[in-house]
C-alpha positions, 0 to 999 in steps of 0.5 A, a space after each residue: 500500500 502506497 500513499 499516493 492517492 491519484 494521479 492528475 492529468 496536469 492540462 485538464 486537472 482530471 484524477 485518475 485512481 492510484 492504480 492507475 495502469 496508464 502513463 498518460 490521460 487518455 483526452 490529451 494522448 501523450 501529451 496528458 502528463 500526470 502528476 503522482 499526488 499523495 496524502 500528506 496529512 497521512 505521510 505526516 503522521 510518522 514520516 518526520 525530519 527526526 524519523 528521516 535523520 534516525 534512518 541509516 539509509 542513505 539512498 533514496 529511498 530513505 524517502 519511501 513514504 513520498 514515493 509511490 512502491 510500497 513499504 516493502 517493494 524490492 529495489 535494485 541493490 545499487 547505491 541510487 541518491 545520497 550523492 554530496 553537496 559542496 560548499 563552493 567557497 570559490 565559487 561564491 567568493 568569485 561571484 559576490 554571492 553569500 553561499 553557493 553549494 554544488 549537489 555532485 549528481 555524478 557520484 550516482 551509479 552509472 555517472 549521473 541523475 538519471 539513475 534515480 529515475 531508471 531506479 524508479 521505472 526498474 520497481 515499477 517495471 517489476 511490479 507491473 511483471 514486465 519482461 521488458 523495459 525500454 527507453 529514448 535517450 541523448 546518453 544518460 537516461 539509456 546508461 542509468 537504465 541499462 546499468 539499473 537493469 543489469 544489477 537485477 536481470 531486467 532486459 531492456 532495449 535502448 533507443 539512442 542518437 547514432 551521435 550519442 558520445 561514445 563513452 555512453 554508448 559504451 555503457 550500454 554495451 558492457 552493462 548487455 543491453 539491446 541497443 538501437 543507435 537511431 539514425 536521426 536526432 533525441 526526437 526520432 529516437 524517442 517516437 520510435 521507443 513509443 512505437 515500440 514499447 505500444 507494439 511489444 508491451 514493453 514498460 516505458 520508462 521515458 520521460 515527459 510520459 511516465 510519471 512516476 520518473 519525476 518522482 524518482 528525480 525529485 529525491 535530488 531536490 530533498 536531498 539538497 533541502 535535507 543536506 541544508 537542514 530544510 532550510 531552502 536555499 534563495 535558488 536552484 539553478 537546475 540544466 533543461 532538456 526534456 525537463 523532467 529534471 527541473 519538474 522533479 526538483 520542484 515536485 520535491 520543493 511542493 512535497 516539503 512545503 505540503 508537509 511543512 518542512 520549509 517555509 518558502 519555496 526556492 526561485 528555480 532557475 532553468 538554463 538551456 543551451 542558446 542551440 536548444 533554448 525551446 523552454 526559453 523561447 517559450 518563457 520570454 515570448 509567453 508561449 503555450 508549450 503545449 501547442 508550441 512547435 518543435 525547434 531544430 536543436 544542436 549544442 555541445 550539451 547532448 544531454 539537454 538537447 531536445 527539438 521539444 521536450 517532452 515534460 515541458 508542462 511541469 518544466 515550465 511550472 517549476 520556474 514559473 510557479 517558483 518566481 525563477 526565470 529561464 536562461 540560455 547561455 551559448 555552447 562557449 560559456 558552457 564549455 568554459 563553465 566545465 574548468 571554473 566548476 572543476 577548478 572552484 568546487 572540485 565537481 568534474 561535470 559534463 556540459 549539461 551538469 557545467 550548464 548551470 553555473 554558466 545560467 548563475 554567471 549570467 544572472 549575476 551579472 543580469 542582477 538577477 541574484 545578489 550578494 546575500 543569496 544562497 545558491 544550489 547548482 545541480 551538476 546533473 552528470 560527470 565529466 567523464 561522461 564526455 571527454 572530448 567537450 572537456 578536452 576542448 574546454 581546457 585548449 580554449 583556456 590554454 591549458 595544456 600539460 607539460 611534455 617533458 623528457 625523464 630527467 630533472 632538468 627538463 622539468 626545471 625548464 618547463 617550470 621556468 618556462 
């Protein structure tokens, strides 16, 4: 028994039971997101900030009663969430802000956030007995679903961009799964995994469709509220593709207000890449991103590119509904956000996990935070994810290494060089 007591269509506002056994309302075809809601009243009973910190669990499912399995569900035996938050004093001394912490999400299993949703599709897989899990995805999704998978025996099929990195391609290789590289862009890939997944039956874990991913997401976001004492920070800045990501940081922002846990909600800011700016078009010019038409998307940051993304409903309320702003910066600042990060927080992420700091220098700089605020950055995956961008943000800031002969006074003169 869960604490979830229905699943509402976020167009319409129509409420389907807890049971429900579809992904999407039915009136608004694939485009009818449900939002999982719960009986706060009831999880506050006996789910406390002291009960949560007496719990020696530290992944995320520490949160099980704010998540929609049961108490005793079976969950895959890697360690998904309780990633590290740092306190970067650099950061903040070098922008004139009061705080900036960075949440480290390429601590997770397969080297990124995404885990904590494929986590979540894997239980909810195996309690619907599904033989099969599928999903679309730039990289990281497909890894996170591949490597979750394998630590429990579930076949999947992946549908990734022939142009993903290589390095994520060859997650998916080695954790065994069944892998289509997709001759085309994110969004061939993801039509063709719905086609699949409706004409063999199997489990769909993509995003901006199933609804339980925003809930596994959104322990990134208690984990930032718990690591500062459930006091919020003043913002979030949190990288957009799809948008699921920047959907499960404010679903876990309205799950700790509802329960009275904090008592204001942060500004969350979301920073897309000026080659894949769809949510920022959309903000600026007050478009209806539901009827908004895809864009022709292309940056350096493959995993927040996306012609249209697909939780784009819940992805516009979490800025909108929060007082935040969406930014774009160029594929440049991310690039040279990659370094600064490293260099000031010691976080090695890869564009899209680098993206946010480069959203927080241009609101510094817009004015648009100030010097007594207190600023999360959410570094969604590692840098190792995508050698190459890296390689090529340390060349344009003349970062080289020394090449040198295997004796002393070569170093000496490289060092007095």
């Amino acid at each position: 028994m869960t604490n979830v007591v229905g699943l509402t269509c976020v167009i319409c506002g129509k409420t389907y039971p807890a049971d429900f056994a579809g992904y999407v309302c039915p009136d608004h075809g694939n485009e009818g997101i449900l939002d999982v809601r719960y009986d706060y009243d009831k999880i506050g009973e006996t789910f406390t900030k002291e009960s949560l910190a007496a719990d020696p669990d530290r992944t995320m499912w520490r949160y099980r009663p704010l998540l929609p399995i049961a108490p005793d569900a079976a969950v895959p035996p890697l360690t998904v969430g309780g990633t590290p938050m740092y306190d970067a004093a650099p950061l903040a001394a070098e922008l004139g802000l009061a705080k900036v912490w960075v949440k480290d999400e390429g601590r997770e299993p397969t080297a990124s956030l995404k885990d904590r949703a494929s986590a979540m599709a894997v239980v909810k897989a195996q309690e619907r007995g599904a033989e099969v899990v599928t999903t679309a995805s730039t990289g990281n999704a497909a890894a996170a679903l591949s490597g979750i998978s394998a630590s429990v025996g579930q076949r999947n099929v992946i549908f990734v961009p022939a142009s993903a990195p290589e390095a994520k391609i060859a997650q998916l290789l080695a954790y065994g799964s069944t892998v289509a590289l997709v001759n085309g862009t994110y969004g061939d890939a993801f039509d063709l995994c719905m086609e699949a997944s409706a004409e063999y039956g199997w489990y769909n874990r993509n995003t901006g469709y199933n609804p339980f991913m925003t809930e596994g997401k959104k322990t990134a976001g208690l984990e930032i509220l718990e690591d500062l004492g459930w006091e919020a920070p003043d913002a979030i800045f949190v990288s957009v593709g799809d948008g699921s990501i920047i959907g499960g940081v404010h679903k876990a922002m309205k799950d700790a207000l509802a329960l009275g846990w904090i008592d204001r909600m942060p500004r969350i800011f979301g920073i897309q890449s000026a080659g894949s700016d769809y949510m920022v078009q959309a903000f600026e010019n007050g478009e209806d991103v539901l009827t908004k038409p895809p864009i022709s998307a292309d940056t350096v940051a493959d995993s927040i590119s996306a012609d249209l993304p697909r939780d784009r409903i819940k992805a516009m309320a979490a800025v909108t509904e929060t007082g935040g702003i969406y930014l774009r910066v160029s594929d440049e600042e991310i690039l040279a956000a990659i370094p600064t990060l490293a260099r000031g927080s010691g976080v090695f992420a890869e564009p899209a996990g680098a993206a946010p700091y480069a959203g927080l220098v241009t609101a510094v700089e817009r004015g648009l935070v100030g010097a007594d605020d207190q600023v999360v950055l959410l570094a969604t995956g590692s840098g190792l994810k995508d050698v190459a961008s890296a390689l090529k943000a340390v060349a344009a800031i003349g970062t080289t290494p020394m090449r040198i002969d295997p004796t002393l006074d070569s170093l000496r003169a490289a060092l007095n060089n």
